[in-house]
C-alpha positions in Angstrom: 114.8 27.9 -9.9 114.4 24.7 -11.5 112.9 23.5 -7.9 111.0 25.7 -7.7 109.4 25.6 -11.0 108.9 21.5 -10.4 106.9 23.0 -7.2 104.5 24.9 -9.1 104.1 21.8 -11.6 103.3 20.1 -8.6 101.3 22.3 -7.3 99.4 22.8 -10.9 99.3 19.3 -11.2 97.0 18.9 -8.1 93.5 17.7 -8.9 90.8 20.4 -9.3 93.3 23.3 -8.9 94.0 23.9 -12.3 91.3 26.2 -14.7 90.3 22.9 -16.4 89.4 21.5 -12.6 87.6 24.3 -11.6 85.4 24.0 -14.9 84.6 20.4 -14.6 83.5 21.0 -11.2 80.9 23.8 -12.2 79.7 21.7 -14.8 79.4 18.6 -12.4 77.6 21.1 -10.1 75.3 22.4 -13.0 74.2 18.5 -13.9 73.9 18.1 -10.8 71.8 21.1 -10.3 69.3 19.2 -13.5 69.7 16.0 -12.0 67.8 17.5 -9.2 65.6 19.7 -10.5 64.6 16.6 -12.8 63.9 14.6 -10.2 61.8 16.9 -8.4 60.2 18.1 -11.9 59.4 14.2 -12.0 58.0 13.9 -8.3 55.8 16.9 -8.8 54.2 15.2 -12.2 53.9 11.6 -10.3 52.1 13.7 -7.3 49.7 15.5 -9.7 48.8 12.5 -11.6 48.5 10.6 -8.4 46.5 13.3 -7.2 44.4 13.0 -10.7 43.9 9.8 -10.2 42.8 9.8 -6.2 40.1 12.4 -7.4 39.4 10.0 -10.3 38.9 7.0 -8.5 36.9 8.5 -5.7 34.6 10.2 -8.2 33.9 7.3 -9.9 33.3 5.2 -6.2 30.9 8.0 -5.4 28.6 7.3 -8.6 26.0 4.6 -8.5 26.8 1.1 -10.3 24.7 0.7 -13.2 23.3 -2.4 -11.4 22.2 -0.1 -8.8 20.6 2.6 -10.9 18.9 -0.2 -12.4 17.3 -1.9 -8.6 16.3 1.4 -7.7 14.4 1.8 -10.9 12.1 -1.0 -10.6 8.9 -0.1 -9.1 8.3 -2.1 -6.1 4.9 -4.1 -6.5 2.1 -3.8 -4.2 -0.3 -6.1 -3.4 -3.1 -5.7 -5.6 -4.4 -9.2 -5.3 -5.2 -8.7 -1.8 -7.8 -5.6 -2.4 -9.2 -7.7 -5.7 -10.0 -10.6 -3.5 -11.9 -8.6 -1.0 -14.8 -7.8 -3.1 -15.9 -11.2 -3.8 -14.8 -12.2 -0.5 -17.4 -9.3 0.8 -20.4 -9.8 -1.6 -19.6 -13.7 -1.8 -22.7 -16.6 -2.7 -21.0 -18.8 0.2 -23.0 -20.0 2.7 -20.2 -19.4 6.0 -21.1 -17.0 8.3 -19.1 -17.3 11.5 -21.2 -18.6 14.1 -21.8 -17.4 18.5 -23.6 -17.6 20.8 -26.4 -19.9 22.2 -29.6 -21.3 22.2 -30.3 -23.7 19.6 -29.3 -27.1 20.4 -27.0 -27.0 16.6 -25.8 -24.2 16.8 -23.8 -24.8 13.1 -26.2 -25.8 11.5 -28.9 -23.3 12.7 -26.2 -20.3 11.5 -26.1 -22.0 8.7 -30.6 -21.7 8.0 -30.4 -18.1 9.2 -27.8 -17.4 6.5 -29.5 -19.5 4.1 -32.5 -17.3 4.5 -31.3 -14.1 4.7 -29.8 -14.0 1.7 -32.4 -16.1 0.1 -34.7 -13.4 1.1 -32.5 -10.6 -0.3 -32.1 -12.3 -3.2 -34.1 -10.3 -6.3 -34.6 -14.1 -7.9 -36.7 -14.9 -5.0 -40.3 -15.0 -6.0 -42.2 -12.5 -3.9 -44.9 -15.6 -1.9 -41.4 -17.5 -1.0 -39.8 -14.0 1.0 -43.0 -13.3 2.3 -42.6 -16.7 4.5 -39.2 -15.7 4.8 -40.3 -12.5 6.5 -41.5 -11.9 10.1 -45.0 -10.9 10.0 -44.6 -11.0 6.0 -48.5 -11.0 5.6 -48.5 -7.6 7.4 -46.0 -6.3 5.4 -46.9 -6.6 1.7 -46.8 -3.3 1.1 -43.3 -2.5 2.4 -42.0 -5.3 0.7 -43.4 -4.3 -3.0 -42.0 -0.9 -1.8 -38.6 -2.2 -0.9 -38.8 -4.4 -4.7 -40.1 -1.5 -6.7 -36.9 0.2 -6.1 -34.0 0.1 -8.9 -31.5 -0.6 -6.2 -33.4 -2.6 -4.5 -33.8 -4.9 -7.5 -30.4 -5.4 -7.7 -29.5 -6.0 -4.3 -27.8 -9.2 -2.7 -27.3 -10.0 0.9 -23.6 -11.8 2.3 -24.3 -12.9 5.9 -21.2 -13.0 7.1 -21.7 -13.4 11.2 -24.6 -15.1 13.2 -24.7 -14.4 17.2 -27.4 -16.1 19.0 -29.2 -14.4 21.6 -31.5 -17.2 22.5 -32.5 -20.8 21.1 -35.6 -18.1 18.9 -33.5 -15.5 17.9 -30.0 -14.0 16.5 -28.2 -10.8 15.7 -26.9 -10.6 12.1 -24.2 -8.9 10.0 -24.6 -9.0 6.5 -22.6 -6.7 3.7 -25.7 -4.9 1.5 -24.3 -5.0 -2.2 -25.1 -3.6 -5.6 -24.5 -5.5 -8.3 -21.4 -7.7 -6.5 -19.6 -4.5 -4.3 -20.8 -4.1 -0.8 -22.6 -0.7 -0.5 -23.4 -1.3 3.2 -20.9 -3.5 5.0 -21.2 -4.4 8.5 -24.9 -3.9 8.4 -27.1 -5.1 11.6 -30.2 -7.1 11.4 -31.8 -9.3 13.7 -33.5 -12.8 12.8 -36.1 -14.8 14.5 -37.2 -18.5 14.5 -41.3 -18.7 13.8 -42.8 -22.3 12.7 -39.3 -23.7 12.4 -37.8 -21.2 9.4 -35.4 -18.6 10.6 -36.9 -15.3 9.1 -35.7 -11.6 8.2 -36.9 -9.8 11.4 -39.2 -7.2 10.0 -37.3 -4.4 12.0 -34.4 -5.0 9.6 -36.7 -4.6 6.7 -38.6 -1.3 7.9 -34.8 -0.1 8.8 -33.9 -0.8 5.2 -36.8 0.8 3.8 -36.9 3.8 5.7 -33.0 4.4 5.2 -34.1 4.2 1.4 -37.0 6.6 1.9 -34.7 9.5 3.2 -35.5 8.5 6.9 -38.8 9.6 6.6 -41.4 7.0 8.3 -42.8 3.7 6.3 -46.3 2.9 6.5 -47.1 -0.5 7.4 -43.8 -0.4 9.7 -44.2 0.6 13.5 
């Protein structure tokens, strides 16, 4: 008996086979149990904020930088200057027509009298003897020419010669811009000048043209 009972303390006394063995190992399984739980508790809170904070970041990547905002706000500037310039550039004083052609033996310097006159001629300061030597067959044409001063526009009118082509050593094609009080009302306009007793005049074509474009196309007397 007494064998056998030290058999049973031995058997009693083998780890985790006594009642107080068997409760430390559920409890060691219950913390264990937490432990995990906890650390999958904390993995799912550092995904979520990680998650947060992906969403956070890209948000605020997808948002224009305020230096951006502010670059796209300024108005780009155009070039205003350019179209100022043009209209003295068009109804200019200048004396520079560009010069072709032949005939004359200067060439410069006769583009340079046809512009002279032309604009002299247009000019409303010009006393009305000095265009009539400035004007092919001017003697002829008094009539048309008090017409074509009588009117309000016409008063105020200015020539720009702005091309001389020579079609022979007597005689030239002209452009000129027409302009009102310093903007060009007719740019581009075609009028011819001719060479008679050494002064290059206003051919009295252009004149009539002028004239009759003024009268509402109806005929000018005095003009052919």
């Amino acid at each position: 008996m007494a064998g056998g009972s030290r058999a049973l303390g031995a058997q009693s006394s083998t780890p985790g086979s006594g009642p107080d063995d068997t409760a430390g190992g559920g409890a060691r399984a219950r913390a264990g149990a937490v432990r995990r739980r906890g650390v999958a508790s904390g993995l799912g809170v550092a995904a979520v904020l990680a998650l947060v904070a992906a969403c956070g970041s890209s948000g605020s990547s997808s948002a224009p930088s305020p230096s951006a905002t502010t670059a796209a706000a300024v108005p780009t500037t155009a070039a205003p200057a350019t179209t100022a310039a043009a209209a003295p550039a068009a109804c200019t004083t200048v004396i520079a027509p560009t010069v072709t052609g032949s005939g004359p033996a200067d060439t410069t310097s006769a583009g340079t009298a046809v512009a002279t006159d032309y604009q002299k001629f247009f000019d409303p300061s010009t006393p009305a003897a000095t265009k009539l030597g400035l004007l092919q067959n001017g003697t002829a044409l008094v009539a048309v020419l008090q017409s074509f001063a009588s009117n309000k526009l016409a008063a105020a009118a200015t020539v720009t010669v702005t091309a001389v082509d020579f079609t022979s050593a007597t005689a030239a094609d002209v452009t000129y811009n027409l302009c009102e009080s310093g903007t060009a009302v007719l740019p581009g306009s075609a009028g011819k000048s001719v060479l008679v007793g050494g002064t290059w005049q206003v051919a009295d074509d252009t004149l009539c043209g002028l004239v009759k474009l003024n009268n509402g196309g109806a005929a000018v007397p005095g003009c052919s």
